[in-house]
N, C-alpha and C positions, 0 to 999 in steps of 0.2 A: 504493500500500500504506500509506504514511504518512500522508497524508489519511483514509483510509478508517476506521486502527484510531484517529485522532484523533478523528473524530468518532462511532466505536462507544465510545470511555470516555465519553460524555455520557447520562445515565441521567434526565432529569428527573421529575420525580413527574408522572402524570399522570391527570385534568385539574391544572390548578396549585393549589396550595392554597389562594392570597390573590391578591385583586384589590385594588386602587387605586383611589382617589378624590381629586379637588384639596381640599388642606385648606382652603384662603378661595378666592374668586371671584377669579380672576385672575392669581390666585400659580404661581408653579414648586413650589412643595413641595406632598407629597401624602401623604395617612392612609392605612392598612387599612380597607377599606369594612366588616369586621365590627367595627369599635371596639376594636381591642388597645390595648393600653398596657404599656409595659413592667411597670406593677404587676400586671395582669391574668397577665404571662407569670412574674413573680416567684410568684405566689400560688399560680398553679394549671400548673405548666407540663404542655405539652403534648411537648415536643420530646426524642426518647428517647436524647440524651446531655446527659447534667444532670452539674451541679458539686453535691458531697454535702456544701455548706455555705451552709445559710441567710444570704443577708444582710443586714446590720443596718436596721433599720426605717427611720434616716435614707437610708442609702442605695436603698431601695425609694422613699421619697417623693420624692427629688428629680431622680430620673431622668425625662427628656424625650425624644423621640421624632422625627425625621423623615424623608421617604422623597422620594424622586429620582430622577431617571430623569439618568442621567450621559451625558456626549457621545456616547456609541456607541446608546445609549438602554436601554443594560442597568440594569435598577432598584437604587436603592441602599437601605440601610436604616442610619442613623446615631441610634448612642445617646448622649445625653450627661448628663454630672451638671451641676450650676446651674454659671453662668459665677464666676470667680473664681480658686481655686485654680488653678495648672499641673498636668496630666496629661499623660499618655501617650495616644495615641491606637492602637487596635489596628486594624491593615488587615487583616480580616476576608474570609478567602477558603472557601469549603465545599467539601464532598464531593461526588459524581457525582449519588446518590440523593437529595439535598436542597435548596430549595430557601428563600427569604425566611421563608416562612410557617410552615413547620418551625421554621426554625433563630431564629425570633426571640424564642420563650421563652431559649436557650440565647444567645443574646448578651446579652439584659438579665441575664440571670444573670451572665455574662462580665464585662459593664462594673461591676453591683454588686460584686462578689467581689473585683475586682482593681483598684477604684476609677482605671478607665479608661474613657477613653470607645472605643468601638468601634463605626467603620463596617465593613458587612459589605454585597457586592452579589452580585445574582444574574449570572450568566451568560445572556447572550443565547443564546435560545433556551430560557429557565428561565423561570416566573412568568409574570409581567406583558410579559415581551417572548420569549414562545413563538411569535411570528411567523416567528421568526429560526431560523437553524439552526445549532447550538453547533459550535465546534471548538476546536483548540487554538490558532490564529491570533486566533478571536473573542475566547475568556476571555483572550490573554495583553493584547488591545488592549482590554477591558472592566478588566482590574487595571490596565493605565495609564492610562486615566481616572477609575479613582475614588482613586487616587494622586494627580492631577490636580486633583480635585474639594477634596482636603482642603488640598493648596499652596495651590489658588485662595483658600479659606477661610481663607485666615492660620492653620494649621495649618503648623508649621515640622518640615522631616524629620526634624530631629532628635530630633524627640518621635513618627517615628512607629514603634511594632514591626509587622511583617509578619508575619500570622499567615497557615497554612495548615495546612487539615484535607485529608488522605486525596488524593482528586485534586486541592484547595485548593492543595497544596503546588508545583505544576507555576505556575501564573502566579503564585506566590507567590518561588520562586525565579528565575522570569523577572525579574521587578523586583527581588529583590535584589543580581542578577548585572547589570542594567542602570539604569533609571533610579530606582529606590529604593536605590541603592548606599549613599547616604548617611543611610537608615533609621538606629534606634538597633540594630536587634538584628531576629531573625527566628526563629520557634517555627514548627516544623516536626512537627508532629503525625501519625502514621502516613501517614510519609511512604514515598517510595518512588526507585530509582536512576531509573526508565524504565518505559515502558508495555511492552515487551518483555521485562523483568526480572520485570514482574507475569506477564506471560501464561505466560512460563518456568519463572517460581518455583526459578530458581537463579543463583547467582553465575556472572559472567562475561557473561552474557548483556544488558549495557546495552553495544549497540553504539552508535557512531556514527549517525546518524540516525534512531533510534530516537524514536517520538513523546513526548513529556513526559519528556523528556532533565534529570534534575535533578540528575544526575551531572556529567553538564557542566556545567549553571549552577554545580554546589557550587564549583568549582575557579577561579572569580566572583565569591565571597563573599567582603566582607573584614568584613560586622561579624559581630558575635557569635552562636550561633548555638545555639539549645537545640531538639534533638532529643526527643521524646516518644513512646513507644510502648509496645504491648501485647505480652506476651514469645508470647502464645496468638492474637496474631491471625491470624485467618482469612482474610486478603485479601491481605495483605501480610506477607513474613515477617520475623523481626524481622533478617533478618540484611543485610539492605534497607537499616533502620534505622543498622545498626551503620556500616557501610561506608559511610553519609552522614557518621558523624561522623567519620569517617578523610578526609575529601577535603573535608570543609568545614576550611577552614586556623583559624577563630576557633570551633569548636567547642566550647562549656562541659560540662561532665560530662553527658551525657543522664539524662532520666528514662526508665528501661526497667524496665518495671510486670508482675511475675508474676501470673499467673491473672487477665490483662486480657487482651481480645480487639482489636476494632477498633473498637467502639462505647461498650464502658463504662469508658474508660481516664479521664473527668472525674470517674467515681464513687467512683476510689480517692483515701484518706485522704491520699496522699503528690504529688495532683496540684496544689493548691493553694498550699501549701504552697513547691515546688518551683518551679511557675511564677512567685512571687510574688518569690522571690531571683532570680530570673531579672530581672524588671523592675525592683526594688531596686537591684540592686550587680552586677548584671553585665553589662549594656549598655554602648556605647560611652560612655569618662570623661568626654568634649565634649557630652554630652546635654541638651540646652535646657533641659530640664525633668525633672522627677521622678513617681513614681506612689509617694506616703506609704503607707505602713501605718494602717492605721483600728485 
């Protein structure tokens, strides 16, 4: 039963959106075979959860681009701004119905706006590795390799936040409850108790074994932890929401957003804004590094 509703939450767009190319002869790193660039995905975005705040033209030109295929061979997509400054790095995890090439206008947007860099990767069985068959076992061992990925790369935890979109939030709070313990902080975006709490749509109902169990990881969480939600969402209700922030122990005031849904909750005026104190001043005080205000 558990297996089965694990891998009925896996929705991938289908055929895939974006395909892969090696970027030089020889190399491990790899391009979008239609030529994106994050300016391309700044200018004209395609992907239908947008942040409703243009960003600064410097920041549009000096973001870079590369894509990976991580240990498990689940595709990654890492954005960065020019080397120098310390930043924040955002562990970028999605939702059921989306995929790389979706969601990769909305991470260049991500990483301009909040002057972070942000790795985000697909789920085996998503994209470029549809050969595979998604479950919750695959995406929680696809987040710890691209966790893995960023160590490897002299990315230090303590600069990195754990984000998680909609089902994002399930191997997102895997590793904050296990091996991203020592992350700065974790945003939890229409999140959810359990996949059986979705299917129920009422309290009480995140039992013990229950697949994408986030209930349990919450009570695992020791860094900081910003909750975000739609008071009108349609998939998940907010009261989901609410009840994460009661059982995550470092829980900061949630953003709980009226006449937001489950998808336009980057569009309101108070998401940015909100997120950005978030990574300013309210992550763990030991935090390696900092994400300035532009």
């Amino acid at each position: 039963m558990g297996v089965e509703a694990s891998t009925l939450a896996f929705r991938p767009p289908t055929p895939s959106t974006y395909s892969l190319l090696p970027a030089a002869a020889g190399g491990a790193l790899l391009r979008f075979s239609d030529g994106w660039t994050p300016q391309l995905g700044l200018r004209s975005p395609r992907c239908p959860i947008r942040i409703n705040v243009p960003p600064s033209p410097e920041a549009q030109a000096g973001l870079t681009y590369s894509c990976s295929l991580l240990a498990t061979g689940a595709p990654a997509l890492h954005v960065r701004h020019p080397a120098g400054a310390r930043r924040l790095t955002l562990l970028y995890a999605h939702g059921t119905s989306f995929d790389l090439g979706i969601m990769r206008d909305h991470i260049a947007a991500l990483a301009a706006a909040t002057n972070t860099n942000v790795l985000a990767y697909d789920y085996r069985g998503y994209g470029a590795a549809r050969a595979h068959k998604p479950s919750e076992r695959a995406a929680n061992e696809d987040a710890d390799a691209a966790l893995s990925s960023l160590l490897a790369g002299g990315v230090p935890i303590e600069s990195v936040v754990l984000y998680g979109l909609s089902l994002g939030t399930a191997p997102t709070m895997h590793l904050a409850a296990g091996t991203g313990a020592g992350a700065a902080g974790v945003v939890i975006r229409s999140g959810f108790l359990s996949a059986l709490a979705v299917v129920m749509g009422r309290p009480g109902s995140s039992l013990p074994g229950s697949p994408f169990n986030n209930a349990a990881a919450a009570r695992h969480v020791h860094a900081p932890v910003l909750v975000i939600h739609g008071h009108e969402d349609e998939l998940i209700g907010l009261w989901q929401a609410e009840r994460l922030v009661q059982l995550c122990r470092r829980a900061v005031p949630p953003l709980l957003l009226e006449k937001r849904g489950h998808f336009d909750v980057e569009s309101s005026p108070h998401f940015l804004p909100r997120l950005q104190r978030f990574l300013d001043h309210e992550l763990r005080t030991d935090a390696a590094c900092e994400s300035p205000r532009k």
